[in-house]
Backbone bond lengths (Angstrom), bond angles and torsions (degrees), N, CA, C in turn:
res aa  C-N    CA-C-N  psi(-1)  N-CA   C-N-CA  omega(-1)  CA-C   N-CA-C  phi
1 X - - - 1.443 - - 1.522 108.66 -
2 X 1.367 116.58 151.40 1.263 132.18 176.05 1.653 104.60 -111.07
3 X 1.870 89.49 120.47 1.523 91.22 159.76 1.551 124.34 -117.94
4 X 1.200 110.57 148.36 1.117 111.84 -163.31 2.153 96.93 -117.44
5 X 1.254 106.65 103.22 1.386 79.29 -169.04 1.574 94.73 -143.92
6 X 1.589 109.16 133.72 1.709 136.92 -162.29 1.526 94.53 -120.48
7 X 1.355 104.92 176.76 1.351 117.63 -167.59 1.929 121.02 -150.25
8 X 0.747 122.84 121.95 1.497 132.62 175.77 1.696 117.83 -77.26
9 X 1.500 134.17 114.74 1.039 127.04 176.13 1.226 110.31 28.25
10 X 1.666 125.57 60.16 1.453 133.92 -155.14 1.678 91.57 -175.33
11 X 1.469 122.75 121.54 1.531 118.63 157.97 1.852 107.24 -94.15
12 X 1.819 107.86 129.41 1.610 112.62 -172.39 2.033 86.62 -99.36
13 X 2.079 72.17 101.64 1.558 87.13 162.58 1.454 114.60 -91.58
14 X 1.537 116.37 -178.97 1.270 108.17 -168.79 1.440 117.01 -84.75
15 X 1.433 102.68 1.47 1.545 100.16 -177.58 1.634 101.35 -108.91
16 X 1.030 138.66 12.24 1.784 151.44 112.84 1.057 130.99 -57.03
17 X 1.529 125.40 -20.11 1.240 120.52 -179.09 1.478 91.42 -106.62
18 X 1.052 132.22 -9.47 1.481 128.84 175.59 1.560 119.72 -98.95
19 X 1.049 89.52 -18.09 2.185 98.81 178.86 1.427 95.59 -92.64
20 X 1.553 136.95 -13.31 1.634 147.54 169.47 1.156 100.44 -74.52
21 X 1.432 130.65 -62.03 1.051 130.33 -152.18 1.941 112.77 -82.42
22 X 1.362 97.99 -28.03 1.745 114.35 -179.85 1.615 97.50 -77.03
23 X 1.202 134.02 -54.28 1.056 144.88 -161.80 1.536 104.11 -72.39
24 X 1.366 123.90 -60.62 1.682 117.81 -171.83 1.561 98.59 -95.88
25 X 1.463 128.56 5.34 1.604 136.06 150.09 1.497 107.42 -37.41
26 X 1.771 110.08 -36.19 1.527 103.16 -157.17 1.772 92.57 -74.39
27 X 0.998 110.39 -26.70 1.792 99.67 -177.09 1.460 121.28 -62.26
28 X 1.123 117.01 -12.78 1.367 127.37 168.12 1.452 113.10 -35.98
29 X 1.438 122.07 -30.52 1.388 97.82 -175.92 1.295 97.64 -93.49
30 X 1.258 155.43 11.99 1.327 137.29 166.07 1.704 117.02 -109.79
31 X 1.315 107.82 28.80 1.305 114.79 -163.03 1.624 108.80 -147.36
32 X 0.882 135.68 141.75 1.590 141.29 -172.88 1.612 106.98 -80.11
33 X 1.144 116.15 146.76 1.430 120.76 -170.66 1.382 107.51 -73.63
34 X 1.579 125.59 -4.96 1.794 118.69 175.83 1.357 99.03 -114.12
35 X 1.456 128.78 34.60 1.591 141.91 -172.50 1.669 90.65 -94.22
36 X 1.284 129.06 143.78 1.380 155.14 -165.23 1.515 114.08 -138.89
37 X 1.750 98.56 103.75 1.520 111.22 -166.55 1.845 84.77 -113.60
38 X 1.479 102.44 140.16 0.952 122.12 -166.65 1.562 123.68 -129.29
39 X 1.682 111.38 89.50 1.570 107.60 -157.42 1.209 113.48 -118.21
40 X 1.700 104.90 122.61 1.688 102.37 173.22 1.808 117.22 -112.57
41 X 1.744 90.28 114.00 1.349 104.62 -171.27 1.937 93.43 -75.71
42 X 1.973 105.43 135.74 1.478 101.51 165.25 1.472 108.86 -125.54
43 X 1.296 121.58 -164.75 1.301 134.47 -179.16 1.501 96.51 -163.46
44 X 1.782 109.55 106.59 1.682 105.02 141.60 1.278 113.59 -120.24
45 X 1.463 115.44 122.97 1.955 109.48 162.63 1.761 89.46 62.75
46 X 1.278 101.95 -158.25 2.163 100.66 177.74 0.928 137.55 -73.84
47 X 1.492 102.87 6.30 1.972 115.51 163.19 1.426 115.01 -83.74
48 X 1.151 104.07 114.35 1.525 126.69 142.13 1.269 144.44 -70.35
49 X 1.570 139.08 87.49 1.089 112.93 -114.00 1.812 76.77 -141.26
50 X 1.249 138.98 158.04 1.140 165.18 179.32 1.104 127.75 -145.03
51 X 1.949 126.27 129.78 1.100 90.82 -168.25 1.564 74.68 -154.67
52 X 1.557 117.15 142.76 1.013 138.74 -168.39 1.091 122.79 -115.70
53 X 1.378 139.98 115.44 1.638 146.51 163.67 1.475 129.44 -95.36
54 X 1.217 119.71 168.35 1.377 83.37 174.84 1.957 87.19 172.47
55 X 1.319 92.73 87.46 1.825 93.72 -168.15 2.156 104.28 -79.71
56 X 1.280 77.40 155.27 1.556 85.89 -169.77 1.681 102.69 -149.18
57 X 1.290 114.34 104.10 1.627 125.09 -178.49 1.404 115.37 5.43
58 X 1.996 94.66 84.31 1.448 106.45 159.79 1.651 98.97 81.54
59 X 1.101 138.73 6.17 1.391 150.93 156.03 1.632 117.90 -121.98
60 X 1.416 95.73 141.14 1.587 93.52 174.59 1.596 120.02 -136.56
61 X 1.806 114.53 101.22 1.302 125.17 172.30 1.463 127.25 -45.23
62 X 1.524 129.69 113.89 1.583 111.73 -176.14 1.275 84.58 -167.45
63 X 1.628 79.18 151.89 1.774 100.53 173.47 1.815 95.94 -160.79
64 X 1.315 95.78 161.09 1.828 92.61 -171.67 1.709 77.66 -140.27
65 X 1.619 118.74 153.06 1.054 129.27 170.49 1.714 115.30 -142.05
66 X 1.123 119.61 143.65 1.262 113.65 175.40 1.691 121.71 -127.42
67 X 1.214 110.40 161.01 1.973 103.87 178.98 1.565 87.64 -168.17
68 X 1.042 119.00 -166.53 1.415 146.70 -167.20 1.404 130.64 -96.54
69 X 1.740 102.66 -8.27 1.323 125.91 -171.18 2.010 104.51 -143.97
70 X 1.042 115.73 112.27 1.955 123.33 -163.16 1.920 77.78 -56.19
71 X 1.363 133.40 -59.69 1.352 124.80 -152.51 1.281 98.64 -72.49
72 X 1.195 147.86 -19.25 1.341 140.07 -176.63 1.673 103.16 -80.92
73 X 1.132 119.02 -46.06 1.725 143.53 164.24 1.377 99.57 -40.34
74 X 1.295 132.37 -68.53 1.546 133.22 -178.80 1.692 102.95 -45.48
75 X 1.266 97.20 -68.91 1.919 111.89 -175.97 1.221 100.16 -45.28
76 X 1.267 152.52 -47.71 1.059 140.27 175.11 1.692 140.17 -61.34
77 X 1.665 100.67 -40.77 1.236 120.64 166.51 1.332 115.82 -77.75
78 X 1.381 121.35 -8.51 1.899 120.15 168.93 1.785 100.12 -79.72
79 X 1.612 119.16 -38.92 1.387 114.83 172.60 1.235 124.40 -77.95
80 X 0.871 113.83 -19.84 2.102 117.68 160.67 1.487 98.24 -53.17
81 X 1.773 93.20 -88.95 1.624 88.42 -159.84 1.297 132.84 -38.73
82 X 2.165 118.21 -25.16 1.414 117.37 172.63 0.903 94.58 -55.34
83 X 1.379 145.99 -88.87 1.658 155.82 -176.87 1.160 98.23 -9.58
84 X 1.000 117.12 -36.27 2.164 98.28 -155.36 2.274 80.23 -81.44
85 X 1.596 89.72 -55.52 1.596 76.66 -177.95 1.324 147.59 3.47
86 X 1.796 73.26 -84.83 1.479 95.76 -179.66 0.869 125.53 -61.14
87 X 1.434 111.45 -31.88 2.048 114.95 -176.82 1.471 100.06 -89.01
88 X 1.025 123.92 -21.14 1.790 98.33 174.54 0.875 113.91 -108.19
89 X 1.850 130.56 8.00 1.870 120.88 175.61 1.664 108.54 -33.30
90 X 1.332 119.01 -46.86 1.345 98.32 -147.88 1.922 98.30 -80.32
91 X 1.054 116.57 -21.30 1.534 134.32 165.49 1.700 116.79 -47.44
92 X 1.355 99.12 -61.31 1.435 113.14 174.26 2.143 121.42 -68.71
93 X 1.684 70.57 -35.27 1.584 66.52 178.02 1.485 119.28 -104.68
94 X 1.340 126.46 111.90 1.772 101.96 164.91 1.846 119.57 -91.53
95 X 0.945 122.63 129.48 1.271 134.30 -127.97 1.549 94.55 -91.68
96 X 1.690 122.93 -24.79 1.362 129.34 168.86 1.906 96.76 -42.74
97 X 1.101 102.17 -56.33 1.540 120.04 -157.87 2.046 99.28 -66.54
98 X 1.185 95.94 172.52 1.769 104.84 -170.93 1.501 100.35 -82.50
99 X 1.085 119.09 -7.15 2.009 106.84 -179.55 1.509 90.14 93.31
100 X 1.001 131.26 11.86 1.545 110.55 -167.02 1.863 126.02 -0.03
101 X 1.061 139.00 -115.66 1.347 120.08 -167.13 1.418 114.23 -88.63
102 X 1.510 111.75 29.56 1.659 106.73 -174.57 2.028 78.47 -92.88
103 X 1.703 91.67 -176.31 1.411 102.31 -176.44 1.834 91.60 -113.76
104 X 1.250 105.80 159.31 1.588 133.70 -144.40 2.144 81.27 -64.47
105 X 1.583 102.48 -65.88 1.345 98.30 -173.73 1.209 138.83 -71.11
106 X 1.470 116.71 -0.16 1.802 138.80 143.21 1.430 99.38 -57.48
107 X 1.481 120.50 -60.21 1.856 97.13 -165.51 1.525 100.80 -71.57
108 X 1.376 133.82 -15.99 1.864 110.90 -161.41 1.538 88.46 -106.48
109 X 1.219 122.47 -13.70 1.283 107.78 -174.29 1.999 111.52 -63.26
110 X 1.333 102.28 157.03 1.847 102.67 -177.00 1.877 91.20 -94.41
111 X 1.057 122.62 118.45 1.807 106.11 142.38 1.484 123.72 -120.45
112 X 1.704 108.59 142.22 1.528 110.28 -179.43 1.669 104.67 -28.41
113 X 1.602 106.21 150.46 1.447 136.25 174.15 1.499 85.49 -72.60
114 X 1.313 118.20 153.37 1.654 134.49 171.76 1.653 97.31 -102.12
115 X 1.177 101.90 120.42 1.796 109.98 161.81 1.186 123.43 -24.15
116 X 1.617 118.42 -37.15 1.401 133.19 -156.68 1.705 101.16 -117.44
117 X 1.372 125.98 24.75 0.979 131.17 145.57 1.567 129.44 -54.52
118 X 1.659 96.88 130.51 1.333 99.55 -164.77 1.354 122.89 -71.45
119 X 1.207 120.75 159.59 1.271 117.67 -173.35 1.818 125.99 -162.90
120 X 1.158 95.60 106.40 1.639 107.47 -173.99 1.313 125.06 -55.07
121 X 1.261 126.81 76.13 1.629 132.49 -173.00 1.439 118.55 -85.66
122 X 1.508 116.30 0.19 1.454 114.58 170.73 1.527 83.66 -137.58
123 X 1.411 98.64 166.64 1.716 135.44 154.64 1.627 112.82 -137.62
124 X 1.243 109.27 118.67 1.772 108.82 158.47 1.396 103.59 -101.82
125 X 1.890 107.51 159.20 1.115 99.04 154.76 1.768 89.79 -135.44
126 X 1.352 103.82 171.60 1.254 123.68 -176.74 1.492 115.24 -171.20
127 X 1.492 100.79 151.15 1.596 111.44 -149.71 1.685 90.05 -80.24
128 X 1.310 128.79 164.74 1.155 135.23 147.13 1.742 142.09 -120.66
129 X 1.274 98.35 125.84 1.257 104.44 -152.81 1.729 102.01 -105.05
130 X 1.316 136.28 120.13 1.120 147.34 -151.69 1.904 98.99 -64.57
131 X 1.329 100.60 138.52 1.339 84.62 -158.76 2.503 79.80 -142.78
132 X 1.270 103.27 158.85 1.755 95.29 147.26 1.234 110.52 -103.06
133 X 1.834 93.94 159.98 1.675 99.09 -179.12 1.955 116.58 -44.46
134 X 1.074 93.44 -50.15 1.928 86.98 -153.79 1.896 89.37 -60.24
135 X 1.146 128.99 -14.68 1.581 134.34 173.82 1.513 107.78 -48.91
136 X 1.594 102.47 -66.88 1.512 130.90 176.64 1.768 96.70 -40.10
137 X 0.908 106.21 -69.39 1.741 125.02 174.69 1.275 112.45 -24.63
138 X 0.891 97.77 -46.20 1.706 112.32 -174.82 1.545 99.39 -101.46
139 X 1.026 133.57 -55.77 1.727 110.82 -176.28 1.726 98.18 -58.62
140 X 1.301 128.88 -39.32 1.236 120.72 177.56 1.157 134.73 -41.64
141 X 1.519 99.56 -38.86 1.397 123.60 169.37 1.484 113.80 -53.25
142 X 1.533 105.85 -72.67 1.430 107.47 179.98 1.261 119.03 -66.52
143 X 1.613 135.03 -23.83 1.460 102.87 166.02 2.059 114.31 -78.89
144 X 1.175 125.67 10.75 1.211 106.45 154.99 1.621 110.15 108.85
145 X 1.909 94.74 -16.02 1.634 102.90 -165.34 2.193 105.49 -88.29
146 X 1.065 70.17 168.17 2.212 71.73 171.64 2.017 112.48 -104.45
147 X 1.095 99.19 28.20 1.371 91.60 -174.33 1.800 79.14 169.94
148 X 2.251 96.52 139.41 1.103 128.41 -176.26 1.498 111.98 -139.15
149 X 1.242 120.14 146.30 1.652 119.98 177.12 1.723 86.30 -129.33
150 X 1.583 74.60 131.22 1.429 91.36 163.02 1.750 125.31 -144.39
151 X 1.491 118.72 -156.85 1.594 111.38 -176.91 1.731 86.38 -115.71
152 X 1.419 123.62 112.07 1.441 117.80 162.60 1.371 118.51 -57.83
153 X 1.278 108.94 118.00 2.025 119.19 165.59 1.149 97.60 -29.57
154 X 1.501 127.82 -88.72 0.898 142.97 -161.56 1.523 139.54 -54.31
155 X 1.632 96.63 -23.49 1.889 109.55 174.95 1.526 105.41 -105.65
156 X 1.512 109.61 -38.17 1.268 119.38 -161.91 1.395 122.54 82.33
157 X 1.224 134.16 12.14 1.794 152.71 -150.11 1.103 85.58 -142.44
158 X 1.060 106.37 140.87 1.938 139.25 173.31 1.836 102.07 -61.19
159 X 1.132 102.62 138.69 1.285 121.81 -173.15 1.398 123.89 -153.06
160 X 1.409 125.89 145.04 1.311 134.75 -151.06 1.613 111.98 -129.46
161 X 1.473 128.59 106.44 1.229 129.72 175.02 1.272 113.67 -101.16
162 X 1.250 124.80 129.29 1.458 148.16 160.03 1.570 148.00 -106.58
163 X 1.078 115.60 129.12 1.682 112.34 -169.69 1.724 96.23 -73.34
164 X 1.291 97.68 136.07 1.753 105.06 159.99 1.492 114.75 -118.10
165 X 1.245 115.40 -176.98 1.301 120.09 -165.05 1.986 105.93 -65.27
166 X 1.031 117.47 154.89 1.699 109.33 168.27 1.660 110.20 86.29
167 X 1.546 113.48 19.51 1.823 104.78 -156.28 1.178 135.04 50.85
168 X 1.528 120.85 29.30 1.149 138.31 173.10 1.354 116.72 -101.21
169 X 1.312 129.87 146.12 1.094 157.89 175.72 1.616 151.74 -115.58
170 X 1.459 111.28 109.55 1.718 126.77 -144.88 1.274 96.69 -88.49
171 X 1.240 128.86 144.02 1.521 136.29 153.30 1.602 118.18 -102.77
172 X 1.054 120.67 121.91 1.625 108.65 167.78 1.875 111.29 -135.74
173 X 1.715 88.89 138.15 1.642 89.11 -153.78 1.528 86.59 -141.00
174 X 1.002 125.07 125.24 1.909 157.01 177.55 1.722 86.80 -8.01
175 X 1.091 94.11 149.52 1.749 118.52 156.33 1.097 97.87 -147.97
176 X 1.830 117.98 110.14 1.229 115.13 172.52 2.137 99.52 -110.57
177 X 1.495 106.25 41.67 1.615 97.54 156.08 1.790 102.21 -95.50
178 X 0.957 126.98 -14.62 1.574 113.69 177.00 1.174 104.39 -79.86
C-alpha cells in the first residue's frame, strides 16, 4: 500500500508517520499492494483529528476520527475502516467484476453480517417538478424536512438542498467527471 500522508497545523514526525503507517499497515491484507491510502493528520485547539481515504474502483472508503491524543485518533480510525469492510464487502464488491484493489482472499472470504447492517425499510417515490434551488428551500422549509431533492430549472439534473448550521443552506448537484 501507498501512503500518502500530509498534515494540518500538525508537523508529520517520524514517529507519526510510523504509528500511521504500522497501524493502517494492518489493512494490507484486504487491499492490493498499488492501493493508495491517503491520510490527513490535523490539529485544532484539543482535537486531534485524522482522517483517512482510501478510493477503491468507483468507491470511496473513509472515516475521520477525533480524541484528545493524534495516537488514540489513528487506533481508532484503523477499527472503523475494518468495520466498514467487513459489513459492506458484499456492497463494495460485485463479484462478476475483478475485486479491483481489494486482495483475492478479502473478496471470497465469508464474514458474519453486522447487526447494524443497513437496511432499506421504506421507498417513496414522487414526481418531480422542475423547481430553482432557493424554491426547493422554501418547499423544504414548509414540509418540515432538513434536506430536499429536486429537478434544477436551471441544470435540469437532480439536485439536493440542505439546512446547515446558522440558517444556512447547502446545495449538492451530480459531478459525473469522477
Amino acid at each position: 500500500m501507498k501512503f500518502v500522508i500530509s498534515g494540518k497545523n500538525i508537523d508529520i514526525t517520524e514517529g507519526l508517520r510510523n504509528a500511521v503507517e504500522d497501524k493502517l499497515g494492518k489493512l494490507e491484507k484486504y487491499f492490493s499492494s498499488d492501493t493508495e491510502i491517503i491520510v490527513t493528520l490535523s490539529v485544532e485547539k484539543e482535537r486531534q483529528k485524522i482522517e483517512v481515504t482510501i478510493p477503491v474502483k468507483g468507491n470511496i472508503i473513509r472515516s475521520e476520527q477525533v480524541s484528545s491524543d493524534m495516537y488514540v485518533s489513528i487506533d481508532l480510525v484503523e477499527e472503523i475502516i475494518e468495520r466498514q469492510l467487513r459489513k459492506y464487502k458484499k456492497k463494495i464488491i460485485d463479484k462478476k467484476q475483478n475485486g479491483g484493489n481489494f486482495q483475492p482472499e478479502f473478496v471470497e472470504k465469508e464474514y458474519e453480517e453486522d447487526a447494524n447492517e443497513v437496511k432499506i425499510i421504506r421507498t417513496k417515490k414522487f414526481g418531480f417538478k422542475p423547481m430553482y434551488p432557493e424554491d426547493a428551500c422554501v418547499q423544504m422549509e414548509l414540509l418540515g424536512h432538513n434536506f430536499f431533492v429536486f429537478l434544477n430549472a436551471e441544470t435540469e439534473e437532480v439536485n439536493v438542498v440542505y439546512k446547515r448550521k446558522g440558517n444556512t443552506y447547502g446545495l449538492i448537484e451530480p459531478d459525473f467527471d469522477e
